[in-house]
C-alpha positions as CSV (number, residue, x, y, z in Angstrom):
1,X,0.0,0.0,0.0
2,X,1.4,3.4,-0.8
3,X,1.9,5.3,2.6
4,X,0.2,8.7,2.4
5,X,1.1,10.9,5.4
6,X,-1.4,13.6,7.1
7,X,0.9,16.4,5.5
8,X,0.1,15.3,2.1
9,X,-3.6,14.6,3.0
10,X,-4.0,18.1,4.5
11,X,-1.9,19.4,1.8
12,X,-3.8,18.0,-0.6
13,X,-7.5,18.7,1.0
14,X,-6.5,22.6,1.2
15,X,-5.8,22.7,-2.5
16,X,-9.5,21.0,-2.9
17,X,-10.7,23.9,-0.9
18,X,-9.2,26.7,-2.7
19,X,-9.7,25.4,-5.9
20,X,-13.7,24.5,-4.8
21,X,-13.3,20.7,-5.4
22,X,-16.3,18.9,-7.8
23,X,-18.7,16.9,-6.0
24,X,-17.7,18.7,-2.3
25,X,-20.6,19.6,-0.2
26,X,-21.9,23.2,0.0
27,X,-24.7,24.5,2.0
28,X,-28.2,23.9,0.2
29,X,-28.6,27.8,-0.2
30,X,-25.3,28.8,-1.6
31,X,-25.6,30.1,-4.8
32,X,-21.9,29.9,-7.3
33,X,-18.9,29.8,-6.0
34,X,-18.1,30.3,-2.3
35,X,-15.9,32.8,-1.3
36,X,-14.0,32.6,2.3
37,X,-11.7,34.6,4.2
38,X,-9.2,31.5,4.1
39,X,-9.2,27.9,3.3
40,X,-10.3,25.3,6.1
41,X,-8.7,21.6,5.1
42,X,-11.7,18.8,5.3
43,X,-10.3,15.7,6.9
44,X,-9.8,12.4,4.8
45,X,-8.3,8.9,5.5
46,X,-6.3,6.8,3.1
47,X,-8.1,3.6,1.2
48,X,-5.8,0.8,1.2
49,X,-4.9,-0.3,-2.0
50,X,-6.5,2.9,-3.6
51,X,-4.9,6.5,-4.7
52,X,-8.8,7.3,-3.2
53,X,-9.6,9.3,-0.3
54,X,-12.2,8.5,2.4
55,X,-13.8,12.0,3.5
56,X,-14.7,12.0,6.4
57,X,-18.2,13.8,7.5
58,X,-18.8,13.5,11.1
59,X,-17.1,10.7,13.6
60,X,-20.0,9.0,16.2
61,X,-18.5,6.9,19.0
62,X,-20.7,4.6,21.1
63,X,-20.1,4.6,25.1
64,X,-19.9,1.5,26.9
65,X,-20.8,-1.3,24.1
66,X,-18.8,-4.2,26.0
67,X,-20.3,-5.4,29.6
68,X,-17.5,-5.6,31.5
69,X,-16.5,-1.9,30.1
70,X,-19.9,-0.9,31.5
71,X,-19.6,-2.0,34.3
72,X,-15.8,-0.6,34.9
73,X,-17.5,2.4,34.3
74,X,-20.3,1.9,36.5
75,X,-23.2,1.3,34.1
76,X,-25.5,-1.8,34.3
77,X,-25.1,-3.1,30.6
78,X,-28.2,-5.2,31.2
79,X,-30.8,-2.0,30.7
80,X,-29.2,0.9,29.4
81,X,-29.8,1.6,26.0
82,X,-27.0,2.7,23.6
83,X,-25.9,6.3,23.8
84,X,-23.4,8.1,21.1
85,X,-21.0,11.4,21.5
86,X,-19.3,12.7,18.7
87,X,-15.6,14.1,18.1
88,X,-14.7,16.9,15.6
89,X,-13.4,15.6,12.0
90,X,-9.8,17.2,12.3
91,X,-9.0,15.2,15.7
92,X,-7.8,12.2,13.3
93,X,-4.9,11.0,13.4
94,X,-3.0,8.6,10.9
95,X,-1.5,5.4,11.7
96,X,-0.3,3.8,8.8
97,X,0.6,-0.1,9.1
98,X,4.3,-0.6,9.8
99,X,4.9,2.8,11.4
100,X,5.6,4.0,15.0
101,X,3.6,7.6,15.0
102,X,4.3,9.9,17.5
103,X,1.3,10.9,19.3
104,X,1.2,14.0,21.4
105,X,0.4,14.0,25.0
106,X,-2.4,16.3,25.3
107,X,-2.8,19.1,27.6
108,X,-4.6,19.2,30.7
109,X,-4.4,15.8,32.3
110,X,-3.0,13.9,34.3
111,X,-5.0,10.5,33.6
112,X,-4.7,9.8,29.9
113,X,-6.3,6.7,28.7
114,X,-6.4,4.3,25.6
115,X,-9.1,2.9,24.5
116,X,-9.2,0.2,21.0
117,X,-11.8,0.2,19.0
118,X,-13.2,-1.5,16.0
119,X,-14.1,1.8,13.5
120,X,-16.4,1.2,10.6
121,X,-16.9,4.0,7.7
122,X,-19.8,4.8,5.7
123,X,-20.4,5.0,2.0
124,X,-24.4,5.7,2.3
125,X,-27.0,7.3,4.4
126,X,-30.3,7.1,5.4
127,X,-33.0,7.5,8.4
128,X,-34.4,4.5,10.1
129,X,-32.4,2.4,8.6
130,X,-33.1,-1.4,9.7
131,X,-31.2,-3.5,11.6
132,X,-31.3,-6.2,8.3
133,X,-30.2,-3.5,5.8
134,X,-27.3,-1.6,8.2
135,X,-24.5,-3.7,7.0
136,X,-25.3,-2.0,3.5
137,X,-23.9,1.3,4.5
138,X,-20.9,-0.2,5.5
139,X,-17.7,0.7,3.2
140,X,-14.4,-0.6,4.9
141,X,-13.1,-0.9,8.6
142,X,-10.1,0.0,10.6
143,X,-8.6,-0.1,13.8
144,X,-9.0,3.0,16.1
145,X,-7.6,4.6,19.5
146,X,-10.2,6.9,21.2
147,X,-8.1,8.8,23.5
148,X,-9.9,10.0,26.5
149,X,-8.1,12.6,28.7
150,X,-9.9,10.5,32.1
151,X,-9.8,13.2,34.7
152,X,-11.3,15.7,32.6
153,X,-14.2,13.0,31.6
154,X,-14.7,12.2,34.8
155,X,-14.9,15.7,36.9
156,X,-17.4,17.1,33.9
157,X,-19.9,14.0,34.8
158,X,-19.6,14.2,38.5
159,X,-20.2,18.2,37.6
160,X,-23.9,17.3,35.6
161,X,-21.6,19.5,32.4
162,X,-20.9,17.7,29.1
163,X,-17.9,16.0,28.8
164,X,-16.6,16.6,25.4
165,X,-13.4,18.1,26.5
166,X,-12.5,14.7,27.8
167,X,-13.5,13.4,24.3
168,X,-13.3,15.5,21.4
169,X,-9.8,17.1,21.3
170,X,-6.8,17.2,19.0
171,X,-5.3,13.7,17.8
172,X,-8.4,11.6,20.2
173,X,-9.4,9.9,16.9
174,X,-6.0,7.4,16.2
175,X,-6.5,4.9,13.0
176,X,-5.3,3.5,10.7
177,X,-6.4,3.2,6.6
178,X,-9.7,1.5,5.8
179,X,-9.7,-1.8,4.3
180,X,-12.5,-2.3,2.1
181,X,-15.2,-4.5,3.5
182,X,-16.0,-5.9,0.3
183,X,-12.5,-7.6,0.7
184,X,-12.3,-7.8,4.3
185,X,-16.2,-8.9,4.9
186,X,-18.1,-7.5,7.4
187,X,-16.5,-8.1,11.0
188,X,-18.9,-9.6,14.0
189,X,-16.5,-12.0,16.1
190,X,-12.4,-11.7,16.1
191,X,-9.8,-10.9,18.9
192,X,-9.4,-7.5,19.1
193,X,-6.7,-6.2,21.9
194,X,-4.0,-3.2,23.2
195,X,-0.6,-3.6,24.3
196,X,1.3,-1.2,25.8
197,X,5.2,-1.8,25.7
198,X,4.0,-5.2,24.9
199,X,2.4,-5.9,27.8
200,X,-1.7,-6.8,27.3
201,X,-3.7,-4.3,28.8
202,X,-7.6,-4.8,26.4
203,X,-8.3,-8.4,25.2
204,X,-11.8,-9.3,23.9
205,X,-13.5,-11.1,21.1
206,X,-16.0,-8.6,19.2
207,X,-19.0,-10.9,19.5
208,X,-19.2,-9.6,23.1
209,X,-20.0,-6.6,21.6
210,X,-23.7,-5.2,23.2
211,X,-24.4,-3.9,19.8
212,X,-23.0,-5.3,17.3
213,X,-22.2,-2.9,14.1
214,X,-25.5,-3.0,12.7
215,X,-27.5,-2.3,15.8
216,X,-25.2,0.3,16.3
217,X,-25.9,2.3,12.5
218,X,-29.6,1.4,13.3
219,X,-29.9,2.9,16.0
220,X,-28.4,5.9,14.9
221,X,-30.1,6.3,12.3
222,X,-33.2,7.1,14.5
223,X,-31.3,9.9,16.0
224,X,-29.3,11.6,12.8
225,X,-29.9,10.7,9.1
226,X,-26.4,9.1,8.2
227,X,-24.7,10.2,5.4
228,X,-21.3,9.0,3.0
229,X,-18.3,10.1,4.7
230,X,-19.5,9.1,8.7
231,X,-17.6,7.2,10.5
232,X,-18.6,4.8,13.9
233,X,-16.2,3.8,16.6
234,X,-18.0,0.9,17.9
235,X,-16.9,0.6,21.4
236,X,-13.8,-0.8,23.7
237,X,-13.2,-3.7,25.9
238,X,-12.7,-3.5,29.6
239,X,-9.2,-2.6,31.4
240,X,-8.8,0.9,29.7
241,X,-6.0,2.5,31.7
242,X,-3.5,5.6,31.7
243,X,-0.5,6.1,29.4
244,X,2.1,8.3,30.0
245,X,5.1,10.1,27.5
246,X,7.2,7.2,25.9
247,X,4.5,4.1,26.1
248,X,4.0,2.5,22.8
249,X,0.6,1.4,22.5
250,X,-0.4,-1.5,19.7
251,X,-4.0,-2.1,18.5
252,X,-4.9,-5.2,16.7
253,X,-7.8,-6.9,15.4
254,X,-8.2,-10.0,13.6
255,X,-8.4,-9.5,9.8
256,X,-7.1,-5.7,10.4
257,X,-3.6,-4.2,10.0
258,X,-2.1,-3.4,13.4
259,X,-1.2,-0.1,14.7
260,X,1.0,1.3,16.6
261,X,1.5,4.5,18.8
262,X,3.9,6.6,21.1
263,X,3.2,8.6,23.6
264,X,6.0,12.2,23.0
């Protein structure tokens, strides 16, 4: 696979701005061309095997979608229903198979946690879409880190405030390149686990997800009509814990290429 770093893909989405890319989305009432003070990049990950670009819309992440997570966290998984924050588009952050990325440790906390995920991208939309039919919006999969800065999370909830600044902040979206489902099939069972300095810290099987993929783009389809470019992080195992500047963290799930972080 050619390696396509997040230089050239910003680089590359900024001349698409300037130069008011064909087929980009503009609000429904602009009229002609749109002119702006300067250029804001949109956000894209690399298709394996492709010269293509995924662009990415909006990023949903579903809280607590493994039992023992839940309860970790001190949720009964047995009757809550599932529940879905967002992060912005720009906190992606590449990890292309066979490289080490540095990953910043952020500001503000002292309690910085992994947390692996299975990610599945969108290639169609809809409203109320049903559980039988989700599977069809599915493009191609990855394997993704959602940093969470813990403290902050944690203090916001105990507060009754939102906790998005625990969430939603620069480089909290780690992945890697999407793999094409119609190569890599659609993925309900498989070992998916985190080392850090090679020590297992997550290990699961998917199939102990609450909501499986499916259920999950069902369900939010009740809440938000989907559209091409989202992108789901469907939920980590138990044991997410703190890393601090110089772990290496690896993610891995069966039939995915691995990934691999440090902490700088």
């Amino acid at each position: 696979m050619k390696t396509i770093r997040r230089r050239d893909v910003l680089k590359t989405a900024a001349a698409m701005v300037a130069g008011g890319a064909a087929g980009s989305a503009m609000p429904a009432q602009a009229q002609g061309p749109v002119r702006t003070p300067f250029a804001v990049a949109p956000t894209f990950i690399p298709i394996a095997g492709s010269e293509q670009l995924f662009p990415v819309r909006r990023i949903y992440c579903i809280g607590r979608n493994y039992a023992a997570h839940a309860r970790e966290m001190g949720s009964d998984p047995t009757r809550e229903p599932p529940f879905f924050f967002q992060k912005p588009t720009d906190a992606i952050q590449l990890a292309p198979p066979g490289e080490t990325v540095d990953h910043p440790y952020p500001t503000l906390t002292k309690n910085y946690h992994y947390e692996v995920e299975l990610v599945a991208a969108l290639a169609k939309g809809g409203r109320d879409i049903p559980v039988e039919r989700a599977l069809d919006l599915v493009y191609a999969y990855t394997v993704g880190l959602d940093m969470t800065r813990r403290d902050l999370q944690r203090a916001m909830g105990d507060e009754k405030k939102p906790w998005e600044i625990g969430k939603s902040f620069d480089r909290s979206a780690v992945l890697g390149p999407l793999q094409l489902a119609a190569k890599t099939g659609h993925f309900t069972q498989g070992a998916i686990w985190l080392k850090v300095n090679g020590q297992v810290k997550q290990s699961a099987n998917l199939n102990q997800m609450i909501w499986n993929v499916a259920e999950q783009v069902s369900n939010l389809s009740k809440a938000f009509e989907l559209m091409p470019g989202d992108i789901v992080y469907s939920g980590t195992p138990e044991n997410v814990g703190p890393v601090v500047k110089g772990d290496v963290m690896d993610g891995h799930i069966d039939g995915l290429p691995d990934i691999r972080v440090k902490v700088v």
